[in-house]
Residue frames relative to the residue before (quaternion, step in Angstrom):
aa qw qx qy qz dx dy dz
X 1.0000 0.0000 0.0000 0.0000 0.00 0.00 0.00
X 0.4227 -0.5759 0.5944 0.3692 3.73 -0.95 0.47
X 0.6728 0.5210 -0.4903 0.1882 2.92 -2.20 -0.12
X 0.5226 -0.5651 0.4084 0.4907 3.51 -0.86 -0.56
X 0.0154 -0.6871 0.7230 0.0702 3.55 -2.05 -0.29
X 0.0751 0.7236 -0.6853 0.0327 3.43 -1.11 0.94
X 0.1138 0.7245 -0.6788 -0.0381 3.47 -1.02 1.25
X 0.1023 -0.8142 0.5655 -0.0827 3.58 -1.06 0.83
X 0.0021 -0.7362 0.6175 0.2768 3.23 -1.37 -0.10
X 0.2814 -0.7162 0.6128 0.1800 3.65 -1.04 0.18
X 0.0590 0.6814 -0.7294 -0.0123 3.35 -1.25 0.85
X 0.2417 -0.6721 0.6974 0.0596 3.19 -1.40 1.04
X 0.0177 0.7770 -0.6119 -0.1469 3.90 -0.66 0.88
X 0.1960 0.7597 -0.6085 -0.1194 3.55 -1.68 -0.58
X 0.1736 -0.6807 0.7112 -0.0271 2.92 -1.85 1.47
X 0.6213 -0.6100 0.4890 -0.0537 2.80 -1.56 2.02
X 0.8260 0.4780 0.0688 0.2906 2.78 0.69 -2.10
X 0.5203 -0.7157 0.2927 0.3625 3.76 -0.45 1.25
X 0.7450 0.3032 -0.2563 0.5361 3.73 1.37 0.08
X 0.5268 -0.6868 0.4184 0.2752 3.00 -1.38 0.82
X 0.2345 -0.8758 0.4218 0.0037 3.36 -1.44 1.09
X 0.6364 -0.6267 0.3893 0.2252 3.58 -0.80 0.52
X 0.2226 0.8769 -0.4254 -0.0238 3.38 -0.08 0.78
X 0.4883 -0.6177 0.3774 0.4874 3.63 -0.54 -0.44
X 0.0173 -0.6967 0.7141 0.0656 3.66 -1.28 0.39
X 0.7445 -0.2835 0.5242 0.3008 2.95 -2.38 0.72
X 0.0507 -0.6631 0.7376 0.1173 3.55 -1.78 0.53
X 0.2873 -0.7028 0.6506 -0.0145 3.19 -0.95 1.48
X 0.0526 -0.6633 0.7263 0.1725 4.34 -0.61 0.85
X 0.8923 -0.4147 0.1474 0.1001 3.03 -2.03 0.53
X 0.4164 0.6090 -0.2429 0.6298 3.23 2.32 -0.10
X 0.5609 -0.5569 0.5284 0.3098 4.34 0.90 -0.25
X 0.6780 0.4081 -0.3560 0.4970 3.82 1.16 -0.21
X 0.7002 -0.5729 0.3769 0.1985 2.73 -2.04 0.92
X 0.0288 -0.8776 0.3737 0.2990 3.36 -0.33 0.24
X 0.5580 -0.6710 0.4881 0.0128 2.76 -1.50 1.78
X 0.2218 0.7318 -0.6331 0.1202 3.94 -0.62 0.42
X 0.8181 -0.3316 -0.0598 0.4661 3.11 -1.11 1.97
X 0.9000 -0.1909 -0.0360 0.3901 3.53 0.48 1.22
X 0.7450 0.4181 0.0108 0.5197 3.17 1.20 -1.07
X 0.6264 -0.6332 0.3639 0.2724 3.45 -0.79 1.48
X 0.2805 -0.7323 0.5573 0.2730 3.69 -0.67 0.28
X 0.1524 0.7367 -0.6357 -0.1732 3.81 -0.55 0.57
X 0.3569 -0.5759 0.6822 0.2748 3.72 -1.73 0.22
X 0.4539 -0.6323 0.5872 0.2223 3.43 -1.41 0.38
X 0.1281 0.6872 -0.6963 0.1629 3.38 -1.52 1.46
X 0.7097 -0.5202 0.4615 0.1128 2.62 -1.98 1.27
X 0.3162 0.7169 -0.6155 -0.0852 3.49 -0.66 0.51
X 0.6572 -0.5721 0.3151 0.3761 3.77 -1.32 1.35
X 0.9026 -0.0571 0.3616 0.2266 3.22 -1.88 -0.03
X 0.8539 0.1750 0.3327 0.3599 2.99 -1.29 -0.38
X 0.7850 0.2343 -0.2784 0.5014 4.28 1.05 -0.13
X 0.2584 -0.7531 0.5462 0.2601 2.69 -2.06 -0.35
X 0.1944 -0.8914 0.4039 0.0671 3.10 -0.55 0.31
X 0.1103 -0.8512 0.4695 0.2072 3.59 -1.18 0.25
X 0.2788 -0.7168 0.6319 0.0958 3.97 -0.51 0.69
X 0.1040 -0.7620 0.6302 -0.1068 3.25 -0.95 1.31
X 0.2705 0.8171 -0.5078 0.0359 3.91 -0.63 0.44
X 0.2334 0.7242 -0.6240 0.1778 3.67 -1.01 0.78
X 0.5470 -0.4669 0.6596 0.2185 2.82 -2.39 -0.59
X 0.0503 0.8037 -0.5906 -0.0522 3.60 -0.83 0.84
X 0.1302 -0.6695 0.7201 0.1280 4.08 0.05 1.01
X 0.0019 -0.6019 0.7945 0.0811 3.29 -1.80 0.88
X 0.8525 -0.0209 -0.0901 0.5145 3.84 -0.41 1.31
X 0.5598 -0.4982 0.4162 0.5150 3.59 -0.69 -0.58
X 0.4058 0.6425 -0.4395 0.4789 4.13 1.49 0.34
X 0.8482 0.3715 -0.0455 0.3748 3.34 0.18 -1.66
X 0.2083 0.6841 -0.6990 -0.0065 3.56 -1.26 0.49
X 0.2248 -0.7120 0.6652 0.0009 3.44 -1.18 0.91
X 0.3333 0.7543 -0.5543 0.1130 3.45 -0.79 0.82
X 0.2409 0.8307 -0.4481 0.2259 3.14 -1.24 1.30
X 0.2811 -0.6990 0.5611 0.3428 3.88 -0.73 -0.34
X 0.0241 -0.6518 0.7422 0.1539 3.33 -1.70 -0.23
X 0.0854 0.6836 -0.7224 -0.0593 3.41 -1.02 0.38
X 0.5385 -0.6088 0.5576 -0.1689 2.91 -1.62 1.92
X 0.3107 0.7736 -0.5488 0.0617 4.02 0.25 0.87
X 0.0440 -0.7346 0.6507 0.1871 3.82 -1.16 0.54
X 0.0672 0.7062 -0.6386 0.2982 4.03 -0.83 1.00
X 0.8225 -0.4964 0.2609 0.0947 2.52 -1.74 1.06
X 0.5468 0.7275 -0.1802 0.3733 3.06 1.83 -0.19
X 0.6344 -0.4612 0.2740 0.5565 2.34 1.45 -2.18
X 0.3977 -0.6026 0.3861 0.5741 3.79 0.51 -0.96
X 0.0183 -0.8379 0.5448 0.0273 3.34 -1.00 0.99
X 0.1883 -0.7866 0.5823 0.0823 3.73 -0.82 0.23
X 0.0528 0.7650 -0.6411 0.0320 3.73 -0.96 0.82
X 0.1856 -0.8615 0.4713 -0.0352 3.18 -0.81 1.25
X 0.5356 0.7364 -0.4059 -0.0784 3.40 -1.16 -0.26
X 0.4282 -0.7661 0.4687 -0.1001 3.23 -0.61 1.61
X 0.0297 -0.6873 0.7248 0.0374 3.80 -0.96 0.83
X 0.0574 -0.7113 0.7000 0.0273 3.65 -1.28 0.78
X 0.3735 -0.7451 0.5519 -0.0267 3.18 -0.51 1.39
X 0.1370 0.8542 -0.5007 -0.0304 3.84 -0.42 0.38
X 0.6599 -0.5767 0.0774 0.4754 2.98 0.51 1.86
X 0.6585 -0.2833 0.1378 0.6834 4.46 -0.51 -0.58
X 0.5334 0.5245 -0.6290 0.2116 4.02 -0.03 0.49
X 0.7267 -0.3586 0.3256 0.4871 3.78 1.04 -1.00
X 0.2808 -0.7012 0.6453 0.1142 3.39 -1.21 0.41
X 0.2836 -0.7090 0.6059 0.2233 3.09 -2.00 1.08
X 0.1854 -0.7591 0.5680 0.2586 3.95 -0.99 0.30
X 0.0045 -0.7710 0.6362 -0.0271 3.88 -1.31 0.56
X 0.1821 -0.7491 0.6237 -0.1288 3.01 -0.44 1.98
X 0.4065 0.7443 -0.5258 0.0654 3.81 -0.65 0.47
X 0.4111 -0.5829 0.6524 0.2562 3.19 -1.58 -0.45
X 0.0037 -0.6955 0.7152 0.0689 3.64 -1.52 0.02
X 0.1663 0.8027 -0.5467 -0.1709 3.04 -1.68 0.02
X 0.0066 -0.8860 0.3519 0.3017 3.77 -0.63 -0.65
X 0.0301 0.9366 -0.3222 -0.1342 3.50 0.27 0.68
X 0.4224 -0.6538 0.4068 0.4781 3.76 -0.64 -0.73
X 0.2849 0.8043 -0.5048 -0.1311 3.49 -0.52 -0.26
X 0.5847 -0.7078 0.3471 0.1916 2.88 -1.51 0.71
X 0.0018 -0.9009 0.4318 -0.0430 3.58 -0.60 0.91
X 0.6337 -0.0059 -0.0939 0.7678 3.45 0.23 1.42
X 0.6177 -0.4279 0.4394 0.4922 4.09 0.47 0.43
X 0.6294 0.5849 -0.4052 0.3124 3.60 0.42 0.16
X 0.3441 -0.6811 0.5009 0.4084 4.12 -0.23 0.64
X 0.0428 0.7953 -0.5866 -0.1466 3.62 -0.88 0.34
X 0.3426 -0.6759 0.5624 0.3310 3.81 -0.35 0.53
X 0.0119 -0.7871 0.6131 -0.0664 2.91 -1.54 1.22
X 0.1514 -0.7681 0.6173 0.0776 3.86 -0.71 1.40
X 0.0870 0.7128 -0.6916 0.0778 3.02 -1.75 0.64
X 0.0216 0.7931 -0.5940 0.1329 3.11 -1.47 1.30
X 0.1059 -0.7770 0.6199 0.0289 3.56 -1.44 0.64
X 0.2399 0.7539 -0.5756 0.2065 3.96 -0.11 0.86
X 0.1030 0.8453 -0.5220 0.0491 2.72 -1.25 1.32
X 0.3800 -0.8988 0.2157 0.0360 3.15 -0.71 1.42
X 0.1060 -0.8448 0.5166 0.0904 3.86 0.20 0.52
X 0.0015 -0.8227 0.5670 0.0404 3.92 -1.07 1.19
X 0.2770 0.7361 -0.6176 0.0038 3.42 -0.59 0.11
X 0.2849 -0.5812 0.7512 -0.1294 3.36 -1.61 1.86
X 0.1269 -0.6326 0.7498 -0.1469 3.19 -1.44 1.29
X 0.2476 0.6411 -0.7216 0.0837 4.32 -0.10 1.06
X 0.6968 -0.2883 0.4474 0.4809 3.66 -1.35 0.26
X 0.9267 -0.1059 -0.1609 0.3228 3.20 -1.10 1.34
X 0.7133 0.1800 -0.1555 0.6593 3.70 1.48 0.42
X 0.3873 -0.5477 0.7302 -0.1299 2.54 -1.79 2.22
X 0.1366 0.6811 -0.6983 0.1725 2.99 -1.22 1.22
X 0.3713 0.7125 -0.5579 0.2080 3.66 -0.97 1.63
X 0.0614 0.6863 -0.7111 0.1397 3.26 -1.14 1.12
X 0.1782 -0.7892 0.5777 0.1083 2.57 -1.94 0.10
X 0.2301 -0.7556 0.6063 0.0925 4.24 -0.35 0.62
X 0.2381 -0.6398 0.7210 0.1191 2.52 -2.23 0.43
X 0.0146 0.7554 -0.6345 -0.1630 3.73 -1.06 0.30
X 0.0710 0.7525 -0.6538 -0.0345 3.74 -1.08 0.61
X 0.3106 0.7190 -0.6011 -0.1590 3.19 -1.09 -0.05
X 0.1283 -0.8614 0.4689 0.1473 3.70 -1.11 0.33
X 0.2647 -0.8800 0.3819 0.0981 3.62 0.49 1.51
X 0.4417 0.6615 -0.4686 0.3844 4.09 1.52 0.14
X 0.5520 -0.6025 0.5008 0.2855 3.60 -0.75 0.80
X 0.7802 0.3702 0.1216 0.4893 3.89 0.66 -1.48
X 0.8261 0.2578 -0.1927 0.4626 3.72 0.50 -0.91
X 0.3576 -0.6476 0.5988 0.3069 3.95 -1.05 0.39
X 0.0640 0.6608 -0.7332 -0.1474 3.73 -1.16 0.34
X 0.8962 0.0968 0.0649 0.4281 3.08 -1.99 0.75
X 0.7191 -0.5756 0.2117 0.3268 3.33 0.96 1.56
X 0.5532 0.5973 -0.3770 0.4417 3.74 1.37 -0.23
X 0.2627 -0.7966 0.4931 0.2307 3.74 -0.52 1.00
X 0.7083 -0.5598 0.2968 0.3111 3.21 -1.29 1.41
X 0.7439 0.1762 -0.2556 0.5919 3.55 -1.51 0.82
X 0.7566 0.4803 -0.3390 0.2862 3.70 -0.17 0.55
X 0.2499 -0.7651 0.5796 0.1275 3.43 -1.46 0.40
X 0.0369 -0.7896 0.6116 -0.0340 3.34 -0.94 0.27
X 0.0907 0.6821 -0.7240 0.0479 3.93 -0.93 1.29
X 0.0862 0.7820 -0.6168 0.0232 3.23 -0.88 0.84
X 0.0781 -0.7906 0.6051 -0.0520 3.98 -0.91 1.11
X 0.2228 0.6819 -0.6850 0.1272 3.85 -1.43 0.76
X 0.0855 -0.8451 0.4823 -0.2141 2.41 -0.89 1.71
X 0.0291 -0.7519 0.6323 0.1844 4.26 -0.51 0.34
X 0.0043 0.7126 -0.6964 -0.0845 3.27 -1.76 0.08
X 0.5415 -0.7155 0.4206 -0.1343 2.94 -0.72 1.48
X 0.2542 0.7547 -0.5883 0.1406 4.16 -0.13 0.72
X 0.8874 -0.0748 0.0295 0.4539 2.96 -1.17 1.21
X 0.5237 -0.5609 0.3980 0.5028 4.29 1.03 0.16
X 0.5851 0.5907 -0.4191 0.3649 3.81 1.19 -1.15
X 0.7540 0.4318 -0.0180 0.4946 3.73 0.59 -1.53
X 0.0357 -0.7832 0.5862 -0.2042 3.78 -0.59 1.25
X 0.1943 0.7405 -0.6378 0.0837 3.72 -0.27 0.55
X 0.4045 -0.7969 0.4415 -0.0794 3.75 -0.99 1.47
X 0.3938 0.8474 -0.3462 0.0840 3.49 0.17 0.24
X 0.0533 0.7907 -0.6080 -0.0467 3.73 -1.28 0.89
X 0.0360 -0.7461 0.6648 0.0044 3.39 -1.23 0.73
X 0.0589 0.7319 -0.6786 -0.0186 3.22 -1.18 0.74
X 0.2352 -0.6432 0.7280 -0.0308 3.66 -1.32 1.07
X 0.0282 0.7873 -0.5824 0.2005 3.45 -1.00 1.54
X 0.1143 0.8246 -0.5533 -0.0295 3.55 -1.42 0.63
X 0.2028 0.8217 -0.4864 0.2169 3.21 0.29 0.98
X 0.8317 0.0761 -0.1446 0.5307 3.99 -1.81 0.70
X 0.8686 -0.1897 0.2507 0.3830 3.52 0.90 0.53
X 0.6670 0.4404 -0.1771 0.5743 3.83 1.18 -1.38
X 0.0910 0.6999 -0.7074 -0.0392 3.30 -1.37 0.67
């Protein structure tokens, strides 16, 4: 059907308390919908820190009968720092769909007693496109993590990382391959 549609849920958490606690959350399956079992919402248990709050967004957004958006973000501020987890499927009706898995973050830390801002990220992206006679899919990785001392999200400190591979497809006759990967890390770029 054309037009629009937006189904979602929204959870808003908070912790008071000087230790981090278990709570319960919505489960969302790979379509953006709640999941529902013999009436009743499924939640899964998760940790949220100390000292934060946070907020956990999930749904489905259909723009026309072309578009489909589906995904979560969850949104944390704490004592740490501000963080953001993402991931999103975009559906483009029978040509193909893009995925984006990531992390973010920003914190402070202290170095020589000084506050130093520190950013860090990890997102990674999968495409694949199907148009009459051309295939086109790859997928990448971006990370970087600008703290002198701390890993985030598995990326080792002081470093960057872009990484891309990709195929395109013509007509089955005509193939063209590619990978590239740009790096800086302990020093080596």
């Amino acid at each position: 059907s054309a037009g629009f549609g937006l189904t979602g849920r929204f959870q808003f958490e908070i912790n008071t308390t000087l230790s981090d606690k278990t709570i319960k959350r919505f489960k969302l399956d790979e379509d953006g919908n709640v999941v529902v079992v013999d009436g009743n919402i499924v939640r899964e248990d998760h940790t949220i820190p100390a000292l934060s709050l946070r907020v956990y967004i999930g749904g489905k957004l259909i723009l026309g009968s072309v578009f489909v958006v589906i995904g979560s973000v969850e949104i944390t501020l704490s004592r740490a720092g501000f963080e953001m987890h993402i991931y999103g499927k975009v559906q483009v009706g029978d040509f193909g769909k893009i995925e984006v898995r990531g992390d973010a973050g920003l914190y402070v830390e202290l170095i020589g007693g000084i506050p130093i801002p520190v950013f860090a990220c990890k997102i990674s992206v999968l495409i694949e496109f199907n148009i009459p006679l051309v295939r086109i899919y790859g997928e990448g990785l971006f990370q970087i993590n600008t703290s002198f001392t701390t890993p985030h999200f598995d990326v080792p400190a002081f470093s960057f990382k872009i990484w891309i591979k990709g195929t395109v497809e013509i007509a089955v006759i005509f193939k063209i391959e590619a990978e590239v990967t740009v790096s800086f890390q302990n020093g080596v770029f």
